[in-house]
C-alpha positions as CSV (number, residue, x, y, z in Angstrom):
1,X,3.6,-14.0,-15.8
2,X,1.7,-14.4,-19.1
3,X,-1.0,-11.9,-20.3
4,X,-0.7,-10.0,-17.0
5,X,0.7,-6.3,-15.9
6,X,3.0,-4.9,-13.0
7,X,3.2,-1.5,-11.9
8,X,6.0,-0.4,-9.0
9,X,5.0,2.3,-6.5
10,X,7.5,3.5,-3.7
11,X,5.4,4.1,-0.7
12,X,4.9,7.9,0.5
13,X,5.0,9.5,3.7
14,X,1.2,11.0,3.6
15,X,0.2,7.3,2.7
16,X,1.1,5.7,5.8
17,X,-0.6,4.9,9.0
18,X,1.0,6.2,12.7
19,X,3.6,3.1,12.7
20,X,4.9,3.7,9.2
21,X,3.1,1.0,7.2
22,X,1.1,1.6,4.0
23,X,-2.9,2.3,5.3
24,X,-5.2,0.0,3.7
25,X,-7.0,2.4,1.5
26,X,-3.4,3.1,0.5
27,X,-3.4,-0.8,-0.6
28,X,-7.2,-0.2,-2.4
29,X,-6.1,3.3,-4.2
30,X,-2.6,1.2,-5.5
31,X,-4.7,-1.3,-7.1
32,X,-7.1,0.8,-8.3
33,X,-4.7,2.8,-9.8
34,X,-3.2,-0.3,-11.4
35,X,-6.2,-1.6,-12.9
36,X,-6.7,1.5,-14.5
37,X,-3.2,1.9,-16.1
38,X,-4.0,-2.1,-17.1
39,X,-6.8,0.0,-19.4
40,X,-4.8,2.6,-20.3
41,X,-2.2,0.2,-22.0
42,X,-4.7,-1.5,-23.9
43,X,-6.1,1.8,-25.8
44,X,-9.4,1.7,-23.2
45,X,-8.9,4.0,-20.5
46,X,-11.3,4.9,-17.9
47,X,-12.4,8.4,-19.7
48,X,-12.3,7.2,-23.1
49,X,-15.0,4.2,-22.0
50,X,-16.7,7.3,-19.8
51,X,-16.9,9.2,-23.1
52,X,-18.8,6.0,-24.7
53,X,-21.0,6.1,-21.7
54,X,-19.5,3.0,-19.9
55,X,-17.4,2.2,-17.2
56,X,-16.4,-0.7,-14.8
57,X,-18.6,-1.1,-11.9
58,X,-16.9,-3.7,-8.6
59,X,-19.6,-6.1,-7.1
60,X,-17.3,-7.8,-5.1
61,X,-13.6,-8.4,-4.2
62,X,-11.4,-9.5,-1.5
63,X,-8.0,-8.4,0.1
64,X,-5.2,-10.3,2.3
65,X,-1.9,-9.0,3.2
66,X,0.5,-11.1,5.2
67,X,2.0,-7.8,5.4
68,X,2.0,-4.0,4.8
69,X,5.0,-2.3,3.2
70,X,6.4,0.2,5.1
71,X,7.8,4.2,4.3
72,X,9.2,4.8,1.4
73,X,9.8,0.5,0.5
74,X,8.9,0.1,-3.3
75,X,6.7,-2.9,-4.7
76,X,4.9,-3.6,-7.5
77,X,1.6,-5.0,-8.1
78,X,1.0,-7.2,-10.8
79,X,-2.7,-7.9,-12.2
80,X,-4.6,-10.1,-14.8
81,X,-8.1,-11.3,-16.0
82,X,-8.7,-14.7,-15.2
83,X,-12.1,-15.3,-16.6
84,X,-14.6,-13.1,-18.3
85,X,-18.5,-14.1,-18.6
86,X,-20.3,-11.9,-21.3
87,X,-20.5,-8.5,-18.6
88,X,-18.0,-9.6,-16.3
89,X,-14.4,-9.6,-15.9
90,X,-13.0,-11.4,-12.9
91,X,-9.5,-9.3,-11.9
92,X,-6.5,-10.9,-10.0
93,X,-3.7,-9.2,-8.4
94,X,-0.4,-9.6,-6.4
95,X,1.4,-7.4,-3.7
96,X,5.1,-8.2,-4.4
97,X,8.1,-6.9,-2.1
98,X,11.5,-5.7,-3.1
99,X,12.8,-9.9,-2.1
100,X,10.0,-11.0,-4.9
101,X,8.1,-12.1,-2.5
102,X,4.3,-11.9,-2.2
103,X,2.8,-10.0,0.9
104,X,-0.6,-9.3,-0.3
105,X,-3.1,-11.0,-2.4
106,X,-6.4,-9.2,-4.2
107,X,-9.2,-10.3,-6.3
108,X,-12.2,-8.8,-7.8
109,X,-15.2,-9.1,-10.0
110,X,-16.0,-6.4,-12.6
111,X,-19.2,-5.6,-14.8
112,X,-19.0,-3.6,-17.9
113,X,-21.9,-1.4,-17.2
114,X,-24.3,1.6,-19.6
115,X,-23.5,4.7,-16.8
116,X,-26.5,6.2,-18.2
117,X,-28.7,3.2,-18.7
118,X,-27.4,2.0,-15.6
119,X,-27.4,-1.5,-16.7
120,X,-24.3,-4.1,-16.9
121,X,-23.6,-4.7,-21.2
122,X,-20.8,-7.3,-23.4
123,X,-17.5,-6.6,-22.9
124,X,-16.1,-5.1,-25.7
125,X,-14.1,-8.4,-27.7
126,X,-11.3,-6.0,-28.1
127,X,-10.6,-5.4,-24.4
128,X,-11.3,-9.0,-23.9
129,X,-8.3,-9.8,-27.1
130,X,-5.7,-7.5,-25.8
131,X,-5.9,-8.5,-21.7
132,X,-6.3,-12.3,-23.1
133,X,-6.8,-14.5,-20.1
134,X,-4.4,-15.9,-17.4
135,X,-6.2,-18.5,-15.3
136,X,-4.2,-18.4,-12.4
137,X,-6.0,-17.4,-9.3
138,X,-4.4,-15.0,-7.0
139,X,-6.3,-16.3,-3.9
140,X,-9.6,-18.3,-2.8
141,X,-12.5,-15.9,-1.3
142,X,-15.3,-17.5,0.6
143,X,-18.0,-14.5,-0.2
144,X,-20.9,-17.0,2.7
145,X,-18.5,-14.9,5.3
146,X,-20.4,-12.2,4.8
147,X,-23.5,-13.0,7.0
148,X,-26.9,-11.0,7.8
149,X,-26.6,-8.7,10.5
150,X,-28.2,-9.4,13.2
151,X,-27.4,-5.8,15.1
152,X,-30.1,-3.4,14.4
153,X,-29.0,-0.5,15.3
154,X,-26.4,1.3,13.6
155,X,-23.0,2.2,14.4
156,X,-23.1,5.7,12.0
157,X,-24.9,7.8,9.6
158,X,-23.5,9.7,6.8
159,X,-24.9,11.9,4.0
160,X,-23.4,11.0,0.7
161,X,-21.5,14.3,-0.8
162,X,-20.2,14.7,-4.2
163,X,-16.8,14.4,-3.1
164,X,-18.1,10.6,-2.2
165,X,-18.9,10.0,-6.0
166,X,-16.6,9.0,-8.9
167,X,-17.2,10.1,-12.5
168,X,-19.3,6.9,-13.2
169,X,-21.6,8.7,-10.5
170,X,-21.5,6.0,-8.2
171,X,-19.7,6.0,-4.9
172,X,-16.4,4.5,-5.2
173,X,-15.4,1.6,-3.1
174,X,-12.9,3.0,-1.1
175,X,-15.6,5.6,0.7
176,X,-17.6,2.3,1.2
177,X,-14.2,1.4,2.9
178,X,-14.3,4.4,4.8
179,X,-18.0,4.1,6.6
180,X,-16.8,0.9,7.3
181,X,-13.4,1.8,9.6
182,X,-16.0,4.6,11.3
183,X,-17.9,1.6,12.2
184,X,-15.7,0.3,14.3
185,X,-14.6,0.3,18.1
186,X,-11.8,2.5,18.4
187,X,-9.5,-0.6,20.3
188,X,-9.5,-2.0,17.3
189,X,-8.5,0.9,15.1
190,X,-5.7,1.6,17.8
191,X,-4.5,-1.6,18.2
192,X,-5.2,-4.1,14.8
193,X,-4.0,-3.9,11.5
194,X,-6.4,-5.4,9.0
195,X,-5.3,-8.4,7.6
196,X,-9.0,-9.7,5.2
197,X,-11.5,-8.3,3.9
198,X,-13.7,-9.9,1.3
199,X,-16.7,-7.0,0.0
200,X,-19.9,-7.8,-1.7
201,X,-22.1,-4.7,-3.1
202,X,-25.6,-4.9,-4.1
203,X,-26.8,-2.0,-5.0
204,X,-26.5,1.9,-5.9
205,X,-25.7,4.6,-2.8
206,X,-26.9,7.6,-5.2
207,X,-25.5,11.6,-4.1
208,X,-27.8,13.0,-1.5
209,X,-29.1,10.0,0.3
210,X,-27.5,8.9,3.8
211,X,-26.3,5.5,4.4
212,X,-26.1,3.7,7.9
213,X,-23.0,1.8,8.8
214,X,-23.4,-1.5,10.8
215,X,-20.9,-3.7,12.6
216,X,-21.3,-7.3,14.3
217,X,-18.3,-8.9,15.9
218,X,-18.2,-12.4,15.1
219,X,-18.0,-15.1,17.9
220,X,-14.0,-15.7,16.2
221,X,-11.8,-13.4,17.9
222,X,-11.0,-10.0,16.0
223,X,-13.5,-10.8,13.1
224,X,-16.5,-8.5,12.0
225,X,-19.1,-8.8,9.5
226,X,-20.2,-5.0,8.4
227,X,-23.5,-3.8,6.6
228,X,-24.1,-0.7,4.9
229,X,-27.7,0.0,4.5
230,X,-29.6,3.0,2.8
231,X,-31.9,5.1,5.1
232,X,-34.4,6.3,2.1
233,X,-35.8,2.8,2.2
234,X,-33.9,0.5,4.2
235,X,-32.1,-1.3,1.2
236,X,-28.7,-3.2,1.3
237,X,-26.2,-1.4,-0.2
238,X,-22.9,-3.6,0.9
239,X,-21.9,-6.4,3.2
240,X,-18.7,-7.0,4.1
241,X,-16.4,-9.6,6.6
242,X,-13.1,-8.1,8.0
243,X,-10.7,-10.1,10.0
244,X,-8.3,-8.4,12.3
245,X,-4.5,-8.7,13.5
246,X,-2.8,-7.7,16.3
247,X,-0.1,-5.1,16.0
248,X,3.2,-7.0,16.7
């Protein structure tokens, strides 16, 4: 595909769940991973933008796998920009099996953002010249199915370490990821594979504070929308929808 990069990964033992399939934060650390090498090749990796002061910040996304690769089965992801605004990059990405065929499908939405101004700024024209644009879409999101909770009381608590913060001192998305799975009942853990989830964040979780993990299951069987609040004042930190598979 044109002005776009793969990356191949053979899947690892310590990266799999109890019936040998990649774990989904497996999934969100391989494209993570990718997107950063995506920087790498184009002369702006993640610490040489850290030592200008900048770095990419995710304010939403969305994952769907029709399936999970299992122990040691090698794929490759391949990712591309298919828009920009003036902060923003919007970030496609396939999950492609040994056959060539697709089993997963992820997309996000990036700002370029002043770590120490903590403000969203232009994308640097040189980033935006060497990733060029491919305006193929890797999947549709519908971001309206994340919906207000209406539970009010929540399913967790957890203090925010430093081990929960990345070196643009914000919490990185796969702890969000994390609270979330704690969040839910442990049948579904046990006995689902997650097969959506589409993310939205709002705002900072900053080191010390505690966050409180909510979960509402949605009148559709095996679907949940999740909300992550702040307890220092109540505010929304992220919502999210997750829709759930039984395990064949």
């Amino acid at each position: 595909m044109e002005h776009s990069y793969c990356k191949e990964f053979q899947l690892r033992y310590f990266e799999m769940n109890k019936y040998g399939m990649a774990s989904p934060t497996t999934i969100l650390t391989l494209l993570e991973e990718t997107a950063a090498d995506h920087c790498h090749i184009i002369e702006h990796d993640l610490y040489t933008l850290e030592n200008q002061n900048i770095g990419w910040v995710l304010i939403s996304g969305s994952i769907h796998m029709k399936r999970y690769p299992r122990y040691r089965e090698i794929i490759k992801i391949q990712t591309w920009l298919s828009k920009y605004s003036l902060v923003k990059g919007h970030r496609e990405n396939l999950i492609i099996d040994e056959n060539d065929d697709v089993i997963g499908m992820a997309k996000g939405i990036w700002v370029f953002y002043d770590i120490q101004n903590r403000k969203p700024v232009p994308v640097f024209e040189d980033i935006k010249t060497k990733w060029n644009v491919n305006t193929a879409q890797s999947a549709e999101v519908d971001i309206n199915l994340i919906r207000p909770i209406l539970n009010d009381n929540p399913e967790k608590e957890f203090d925010i370490c430093r081990s929960d913060v990345d070196s643009n001192r914000h919490v990185n998305n796969i702890r969000y990821f994390h609270w979330l799975l704690e969040s839910l009942p442990d049948e579904v853990l046990e006995s689902y594979l997650l097969e959506t989830i589409t993310a939205k964040f709002y705002s900072d979780a900053r080191y010390g504070e505690k966050v409180r993990v909510y979960a509402d299951k949605n009148p559709e069987e095996s679907t949940f929308t999740h909300a992550i609040k702040s307890n220092f004042d109540n505010k929304l930190l992220a919502g999210a929808y997750t829709k759930w598979k039984k395990v064949d």
